[in-house]
N, C-alpha and C positions, 0 to 999 in steps of 0.2 A: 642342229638347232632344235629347241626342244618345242619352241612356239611353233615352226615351221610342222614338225610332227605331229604335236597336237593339234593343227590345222587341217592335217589330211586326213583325222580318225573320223571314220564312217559312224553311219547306223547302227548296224550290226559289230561295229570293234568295241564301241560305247558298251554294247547291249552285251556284250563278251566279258568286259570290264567288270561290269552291276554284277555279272551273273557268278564271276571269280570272288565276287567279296562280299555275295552272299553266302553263309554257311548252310552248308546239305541241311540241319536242322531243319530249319527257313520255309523248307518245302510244306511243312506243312501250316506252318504260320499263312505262306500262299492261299492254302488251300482251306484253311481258315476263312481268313479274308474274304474269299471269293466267297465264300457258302454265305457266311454273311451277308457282304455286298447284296448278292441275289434276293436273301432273304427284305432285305430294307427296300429295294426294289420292289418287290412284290409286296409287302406292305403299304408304300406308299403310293403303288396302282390302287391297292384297295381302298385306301384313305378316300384319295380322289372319287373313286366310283362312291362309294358314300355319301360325299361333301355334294355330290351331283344330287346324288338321288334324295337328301335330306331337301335340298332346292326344290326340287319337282314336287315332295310333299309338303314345305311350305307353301307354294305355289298354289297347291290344290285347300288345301285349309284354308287361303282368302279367298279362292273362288267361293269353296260351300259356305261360306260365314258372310261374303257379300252374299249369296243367291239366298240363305235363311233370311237374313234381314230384307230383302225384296219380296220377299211372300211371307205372307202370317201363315201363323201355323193354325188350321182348320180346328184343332183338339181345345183352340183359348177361350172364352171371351170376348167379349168385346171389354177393354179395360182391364184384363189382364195383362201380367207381364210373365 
C-alpha cells in the first residue's frame, strides 16, 4: 500500500527525497542563498540599532529645546526674540 508507506517516511527519508531532486548545480544556489540570507540579517540588526539610536537622539532634542525654552538665553534683551 503506498499510503501505508508514505505514512512511515521519516525526517531524514523526506530530507534524502529533497536532497535526490536537487541537482549538484543547486549547491551553490544554497550557498547563494545562505550568504545572502546572512547578509539581510545583518542589515536588518543594523536597521534596528539605528531606528534605536535615531529615538534616543529625538529624545535628547526635546529635552535641549524644552530646557532652551525654560531659561532665556543671557546674550538677549529683554524683548528680544
Amino acid at each position: 500500500d503506498v499510503s501505508v508507506a508514505a505514512g512511515h517516511t521519516d525526517r531524514s527519508g523526506l530530507g534524502s527525497v529533497l536532497r535526490d531532486l536537487v541537482k549538484p548545480g543547486d549547491e551553490n544556489l544554497r550557498e547563494m542563498n545562505k550568504k545572502l540570507q546572512n547578509m539581510l540579517e545583518e542589515q536588518l540588526t543594523k536597521n534596528m540599532h539605528l531606528h534605536k539610536d535615531i529615538e534616543v537622539l529625538s529624545q535628547e532634542i526635546v529635552r535641549l529645546s524644552k530646557e532652551c525654552v525654560g531659561s532665556p538665553d543671557p546674550d538677549l534683551e529683554p524683548g528680544e526674540a
